[in-house]
LOVOMI-602301 format. One line per 8 residues: number of its first residue (from 1); their letters; for each residue x, y, z of C-alpha. Coordinates in Angstrom, 1 decimal, decimal comma, padded with zeros to 4 digits. Layout:
// residues N
NUM	A	X Y Z  ...
END
This chain:
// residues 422
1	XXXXXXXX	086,1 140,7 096,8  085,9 143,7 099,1  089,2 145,4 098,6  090,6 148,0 102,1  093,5 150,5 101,4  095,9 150,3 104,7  095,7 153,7 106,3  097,9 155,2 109,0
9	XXXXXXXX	097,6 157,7 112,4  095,0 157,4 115,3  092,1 158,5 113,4  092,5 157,6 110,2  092,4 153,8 111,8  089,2 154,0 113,4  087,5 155,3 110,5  089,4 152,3 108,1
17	XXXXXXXX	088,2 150,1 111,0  084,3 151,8 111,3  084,5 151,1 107,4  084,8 147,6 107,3  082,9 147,1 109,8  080,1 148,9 108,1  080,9 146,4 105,0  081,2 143,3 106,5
25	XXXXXXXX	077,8 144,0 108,3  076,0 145,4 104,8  077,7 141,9 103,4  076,4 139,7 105,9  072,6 141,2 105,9  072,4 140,8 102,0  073,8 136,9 102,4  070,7 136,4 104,9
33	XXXXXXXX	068,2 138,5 102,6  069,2 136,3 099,7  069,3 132,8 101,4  065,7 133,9 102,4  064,6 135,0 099,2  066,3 131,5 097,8  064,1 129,6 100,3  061,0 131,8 099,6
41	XXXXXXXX	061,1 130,9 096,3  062,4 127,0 096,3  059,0 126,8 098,2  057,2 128,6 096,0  058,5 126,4 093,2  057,6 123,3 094,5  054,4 124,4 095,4  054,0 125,6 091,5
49	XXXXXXXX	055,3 122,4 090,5  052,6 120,4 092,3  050,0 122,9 091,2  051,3 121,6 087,2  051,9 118,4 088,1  047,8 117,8 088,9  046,8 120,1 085,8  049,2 117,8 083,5
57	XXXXXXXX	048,5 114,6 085,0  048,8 112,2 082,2  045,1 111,1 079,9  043,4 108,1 081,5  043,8 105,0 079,3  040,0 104,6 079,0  039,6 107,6 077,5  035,8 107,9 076,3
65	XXXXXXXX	036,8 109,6 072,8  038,4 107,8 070,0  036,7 107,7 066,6  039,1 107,5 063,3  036,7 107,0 060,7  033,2 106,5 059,1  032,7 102,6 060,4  034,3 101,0 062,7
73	XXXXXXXX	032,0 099,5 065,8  029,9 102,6 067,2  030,2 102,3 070,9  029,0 106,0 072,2  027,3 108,8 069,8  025,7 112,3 070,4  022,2 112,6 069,1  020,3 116,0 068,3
81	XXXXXXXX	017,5 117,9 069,2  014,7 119,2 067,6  013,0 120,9 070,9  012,8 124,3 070,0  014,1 124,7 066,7  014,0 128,1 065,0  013,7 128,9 061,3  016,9 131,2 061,0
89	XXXXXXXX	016,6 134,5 060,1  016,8 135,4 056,0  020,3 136,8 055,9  022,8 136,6 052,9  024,5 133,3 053,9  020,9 131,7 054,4  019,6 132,5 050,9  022,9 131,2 049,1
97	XXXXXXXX	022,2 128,2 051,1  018,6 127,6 050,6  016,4 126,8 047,4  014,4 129,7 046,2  011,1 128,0 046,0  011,7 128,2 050,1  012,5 131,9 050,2  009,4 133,3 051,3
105	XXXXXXXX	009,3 130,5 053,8  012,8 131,9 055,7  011,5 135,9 055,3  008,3 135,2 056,8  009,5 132,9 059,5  013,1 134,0 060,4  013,6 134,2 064,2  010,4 131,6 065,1
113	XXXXXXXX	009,9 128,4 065,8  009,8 125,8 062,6  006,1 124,7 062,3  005,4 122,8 065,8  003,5 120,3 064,5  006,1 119,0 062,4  008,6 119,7 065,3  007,0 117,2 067,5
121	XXXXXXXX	006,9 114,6 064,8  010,7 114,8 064,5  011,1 115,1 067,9  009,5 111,7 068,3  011,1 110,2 065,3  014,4 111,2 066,8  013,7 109,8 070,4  012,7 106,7 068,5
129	XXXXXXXX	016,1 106,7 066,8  017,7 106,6 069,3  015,6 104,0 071,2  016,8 101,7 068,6  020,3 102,9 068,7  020,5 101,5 072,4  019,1 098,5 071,6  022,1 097,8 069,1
137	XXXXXXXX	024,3 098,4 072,1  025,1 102,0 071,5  026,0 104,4 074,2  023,4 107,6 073,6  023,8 111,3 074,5  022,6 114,0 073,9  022,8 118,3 073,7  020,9 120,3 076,3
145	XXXXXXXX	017,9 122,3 075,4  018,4 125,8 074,6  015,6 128,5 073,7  016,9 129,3 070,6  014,5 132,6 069,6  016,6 134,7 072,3  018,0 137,5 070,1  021,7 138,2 070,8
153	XXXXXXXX	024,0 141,0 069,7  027,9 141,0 069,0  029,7 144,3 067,8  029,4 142,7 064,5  026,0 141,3 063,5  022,6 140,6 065,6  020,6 137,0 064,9  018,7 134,9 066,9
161	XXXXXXXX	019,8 130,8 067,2  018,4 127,8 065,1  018,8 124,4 067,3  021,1 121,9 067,9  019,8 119,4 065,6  023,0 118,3 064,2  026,1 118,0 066,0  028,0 116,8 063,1
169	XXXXXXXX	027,6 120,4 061,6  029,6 121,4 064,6  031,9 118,6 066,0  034,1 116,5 064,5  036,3 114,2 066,4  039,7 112,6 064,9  041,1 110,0 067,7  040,6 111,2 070,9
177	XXXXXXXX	040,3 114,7 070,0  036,9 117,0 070,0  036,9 119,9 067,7  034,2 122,6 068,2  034,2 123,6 064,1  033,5 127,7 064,2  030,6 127,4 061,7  029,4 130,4 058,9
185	XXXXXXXX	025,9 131,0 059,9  025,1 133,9 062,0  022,6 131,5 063,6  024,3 129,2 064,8  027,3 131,3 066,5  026,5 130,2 070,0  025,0 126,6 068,9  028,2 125,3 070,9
193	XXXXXXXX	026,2 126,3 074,1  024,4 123,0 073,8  027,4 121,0 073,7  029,5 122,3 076,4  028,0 119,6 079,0  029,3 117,2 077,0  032,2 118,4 076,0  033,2 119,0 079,3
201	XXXXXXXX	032,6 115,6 080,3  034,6 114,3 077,7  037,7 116,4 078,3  037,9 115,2 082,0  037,9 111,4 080,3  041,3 112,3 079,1  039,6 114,0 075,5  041,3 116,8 073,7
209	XXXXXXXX	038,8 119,2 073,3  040,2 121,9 070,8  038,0 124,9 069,8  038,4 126,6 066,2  039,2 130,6 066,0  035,7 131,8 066,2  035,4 134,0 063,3  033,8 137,3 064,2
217	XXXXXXXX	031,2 136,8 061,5  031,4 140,6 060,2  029,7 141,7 056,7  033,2 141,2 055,0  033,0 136,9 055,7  030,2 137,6 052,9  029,9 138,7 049,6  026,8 140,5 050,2
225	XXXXXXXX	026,0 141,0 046,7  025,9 137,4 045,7  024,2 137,2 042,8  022,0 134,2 043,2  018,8 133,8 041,9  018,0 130,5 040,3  019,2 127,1 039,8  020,4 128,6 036,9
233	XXXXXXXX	023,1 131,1 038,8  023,5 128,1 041,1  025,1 126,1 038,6  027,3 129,2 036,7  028,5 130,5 040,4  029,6 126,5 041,7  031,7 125,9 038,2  033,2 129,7 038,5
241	XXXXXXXX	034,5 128,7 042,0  032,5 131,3 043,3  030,6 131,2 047,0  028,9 133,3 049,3  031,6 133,4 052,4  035,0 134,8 051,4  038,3 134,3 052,9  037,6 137,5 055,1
249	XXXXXXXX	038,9 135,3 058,2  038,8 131,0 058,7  035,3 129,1 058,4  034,0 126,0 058,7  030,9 123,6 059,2  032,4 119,9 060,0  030,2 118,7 057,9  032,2 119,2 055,3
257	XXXXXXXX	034,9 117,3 056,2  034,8 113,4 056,2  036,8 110,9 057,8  039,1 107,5 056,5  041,7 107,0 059,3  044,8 109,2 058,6  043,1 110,8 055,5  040,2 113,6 055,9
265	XXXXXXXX	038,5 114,8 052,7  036,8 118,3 052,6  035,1 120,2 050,3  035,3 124,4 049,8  031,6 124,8 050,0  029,2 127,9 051,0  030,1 127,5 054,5  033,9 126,2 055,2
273	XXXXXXXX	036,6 128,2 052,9  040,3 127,8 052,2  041,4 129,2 055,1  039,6 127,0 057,3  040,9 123,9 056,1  043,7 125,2 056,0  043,4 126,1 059,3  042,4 121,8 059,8
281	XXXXXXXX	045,7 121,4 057,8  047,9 122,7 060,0  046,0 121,6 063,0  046,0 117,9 062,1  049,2 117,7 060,4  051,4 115,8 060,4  048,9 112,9 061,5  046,6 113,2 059,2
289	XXXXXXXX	046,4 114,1 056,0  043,5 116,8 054,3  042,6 116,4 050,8  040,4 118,8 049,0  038,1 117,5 046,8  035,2 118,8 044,7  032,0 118,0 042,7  029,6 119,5 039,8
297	XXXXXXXX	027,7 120,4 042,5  025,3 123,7 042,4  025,1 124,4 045,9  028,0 122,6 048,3  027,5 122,3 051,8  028,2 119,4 053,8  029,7 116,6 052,0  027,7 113,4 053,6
305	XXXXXXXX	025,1 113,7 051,0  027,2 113,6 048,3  030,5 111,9 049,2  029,6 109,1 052,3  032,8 107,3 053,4  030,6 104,0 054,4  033,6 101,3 054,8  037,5 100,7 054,1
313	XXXXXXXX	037,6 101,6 050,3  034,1 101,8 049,6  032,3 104,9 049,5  028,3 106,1 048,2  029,4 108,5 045,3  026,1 110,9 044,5  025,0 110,7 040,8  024,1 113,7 040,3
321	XXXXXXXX	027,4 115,2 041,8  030,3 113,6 040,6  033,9 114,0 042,5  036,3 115,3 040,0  038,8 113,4 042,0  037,4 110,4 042,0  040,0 108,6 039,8  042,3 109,1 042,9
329	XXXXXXXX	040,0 106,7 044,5  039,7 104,3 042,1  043,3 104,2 041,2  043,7 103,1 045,2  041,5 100,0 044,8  038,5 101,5 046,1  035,1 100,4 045,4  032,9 103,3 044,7
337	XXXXXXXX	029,2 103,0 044,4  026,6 105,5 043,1  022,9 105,1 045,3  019,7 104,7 043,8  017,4 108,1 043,5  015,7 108,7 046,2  012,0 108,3 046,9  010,7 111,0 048,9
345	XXXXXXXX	008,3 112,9 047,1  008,7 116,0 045,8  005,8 117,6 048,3  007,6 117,0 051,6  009,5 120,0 053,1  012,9 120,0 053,2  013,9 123,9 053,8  017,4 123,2 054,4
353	XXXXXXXX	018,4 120,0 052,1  017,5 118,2 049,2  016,3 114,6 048,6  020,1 112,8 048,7  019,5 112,5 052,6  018,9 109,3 051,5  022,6 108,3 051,0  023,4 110,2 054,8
361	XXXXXXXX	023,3 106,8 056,2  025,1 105,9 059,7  027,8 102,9 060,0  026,8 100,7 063,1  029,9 099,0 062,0  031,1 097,6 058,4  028,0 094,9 058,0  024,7 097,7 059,9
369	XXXXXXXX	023,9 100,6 058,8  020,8 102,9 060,0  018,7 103,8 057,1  015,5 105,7 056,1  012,7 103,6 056,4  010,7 104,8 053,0  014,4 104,5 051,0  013,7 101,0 050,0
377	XXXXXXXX	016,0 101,4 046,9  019,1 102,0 048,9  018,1 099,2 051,1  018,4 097,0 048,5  021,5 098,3 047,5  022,8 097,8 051,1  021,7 094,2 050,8  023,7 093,5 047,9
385	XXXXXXXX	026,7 095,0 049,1  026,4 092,4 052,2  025,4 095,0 055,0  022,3 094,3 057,2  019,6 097,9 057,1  018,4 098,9 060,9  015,1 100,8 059,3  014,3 103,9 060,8
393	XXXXXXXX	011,4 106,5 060,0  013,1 109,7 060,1  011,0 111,6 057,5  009,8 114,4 059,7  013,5 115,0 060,8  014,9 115,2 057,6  013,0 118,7 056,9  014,9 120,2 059,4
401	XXXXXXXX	018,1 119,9 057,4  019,8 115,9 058,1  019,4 113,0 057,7  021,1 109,6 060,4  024,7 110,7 059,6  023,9 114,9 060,2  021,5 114,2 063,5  024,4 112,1 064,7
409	XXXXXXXX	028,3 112,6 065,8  030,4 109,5 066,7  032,2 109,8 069,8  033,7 106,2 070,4  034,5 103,6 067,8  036,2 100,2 068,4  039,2 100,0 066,1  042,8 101,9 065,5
417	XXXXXX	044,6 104,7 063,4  045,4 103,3 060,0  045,6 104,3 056,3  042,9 103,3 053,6  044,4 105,6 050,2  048,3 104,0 050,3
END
């Protein structure tokens, strides 16, 4: 309220009257200033508000991700590639990783391509895969081709790439959700370059596309002086709890992690630690639930080859790593069922794996599964259990670290969210 004392003589009123004046005047100008500024920004407001209203417009109904588990109907499914694959260079995390008898291999070769014969054998045996995956009615796609010998430098570390042979190393999807894991290798920091494409494609579906902290990769992820020289060390290191990555910062390979509707089961291995699951823990929560398990196993990393989710209740248990946990399994009426040893002889290559690729079998749906042509064991197996074998020559392939279920992701299964361990 704009308050006047009453003044009196000649003067004295026209200075009182020159002074409200003066007010009323100053009052009036900040009353117009203001209802402009009001408009100015009601305008603005609205024009924000149809800016958010586009960006948040609500996820399309036929959304072309949504995958809960292992083995319902595969509708759409990312392949690999084996075009220019690199053998990665011999750094600390490599060697934990790697048998020794392949050593000399990895510090000869680091940074070059894998042998190019065998190259283009798998790259035929994969583009024969997936021949046979359209023909079962399955949607393929696939990562772009990078050059993966470029050499690239971060304040941290230098490396050059290794391929993007296995997008379930790197993606896992949980509904309608895509999550870009941040991997452990040094050589495959930028292997979500091949992927983006995709991805990209997927998010304007109406996907979530969520990428992990990327983990800077430094020499403190690492115990550098990990003291592993034989199977022997192997053995004593995995039963001590002991692995090559710390918990320096959160890391993961999504391989590690496998699905049954609203319960994931992961393993602490050589490339995912605690704090990366428990980064998944708190990122999935309270949807899903994440249940660490673990296995005498002398070398973890990846749990498909040892652990393979392959129906509702019924899951390939490997023999010669048994789940401590697996009485929680069996105490929830699952059927668990240990594969036959594989055949592939002892003379093929396999730098990155070992023979249970066998067992990395991928669910068309309950009754198909894609399996290795030469594995004629576990196709009996398969037979018995009442599911139909699509055979597949994959041999070549398998050297470079995978076998169906690694050279594979699922993007788009036909079923719903439900629980398999109540």
């Amino acid at each position: 309220m704009l308050r006047v004392r009453c003044l009196r003589g000649g003067s004295r009123g026209a200075e009182a009257a020159h002074y409200i004046g003066s007010r009323l005047r100053r009052v009036f100008t900040g009353w117009v200033q203001r209802t402009f500024q009001s408009t100015q920004a009601a305008a603005a407001s609205q024009n924000t508000c149809a800016a958010d209203d586009k960006a948040t417009s609500p996820v399309p109904k036929d959304c072309l991700v949504c995958s809960y588990n292992e083995w319902d109907p595969l509708e759409e499914v990312i392949v690999g590639r084996a075009e220019n694959a690199c053998v990665p260079p011999f750094s600390v995390e490599v060697k934990a990783n790697t048998y020794e008898k392949y050593w000399g291999f990895y510090q000869k070769f680091g940074g070059q391509s894998f042998p190019k014969d065998h190259v283009k054998k798998a790259i035929a045996e994969i583009e024969e895969m997936c021949n046979i995956l359209k023909r079962e009615g399955v949607i393929v796609k696939r990562p772009d081709p990078i050059d993966w010998s470029v050499k690239y430098k971060t304040p941290d570390f230098e490396s050059t790439g290794m391929y993007a042979a296995m997008p379930r190393d790197i993606l896992l999807v949980v509904g309608n959700e895509i999550i870009e894991a941040p991997m452990a290798w040094r050589a495959r920091f930028f292997e979500y370059r091949a992927y983006r494409r995709l991805i990209k494609e997927y998010f304007n579906s109406g996907a979530k596309w969520t990428t992990a902290p990327k983990p800077t990769m430094a020499d403190e992820l690492y115990d550098q002086n990990y003291p592993i020289h034989s199977v022997e060390d192997r053995h004593k290191l995995a039963a001590q709890g002991k692995f090559v990555t710390t918990e320096f910062e959160p890391c993961f390979d999504a391989a590690d992690f496998i699905r049954a509707g609203r319960d994931i089961f992961v393993q602490r291995s050589q490339v995912t630690n605690y704090m990366g699951i428990e980064w998944m823990r708190r990122h999935l929560a309270p949807d899903y639930r994440v249940h660490i398990i673990s296995f005498k196993d002398p070398n973890p990393m990846h749990i498909d080859a040892t652990f393979n989710i392959i129906g509702p209740g019924l899951v390939l248990s490997n023999p010669d790593r048994p789940c401590h946990q697996i009485e929680l399994f069996k105490k929830a009426g699952w059927t668990v069922v240990q594969p036959p040893v594989p055949l592939i002889p002892d003379d093929h290559p396999l730098w990155m794996s070992s023979k249970w690729l066998s067992m990395n079998v991928l669910m068309l749906d309950e009754k198909r599964v894609m399996v290795d042509a030469n594995e004629t064991s576990i196709q009996k197996m398969f037979e018995k259990l009442g599911i139909s074998t699509i055979k597949v020559n994959i041999r070549h392939a398998n050297s470079l670290g995978g076998g169906f279920h690694c050279w594979t992701c699922d993007i788009r299964r036909r079923g719903t969210l439900q629980s398999y361990l109540d």
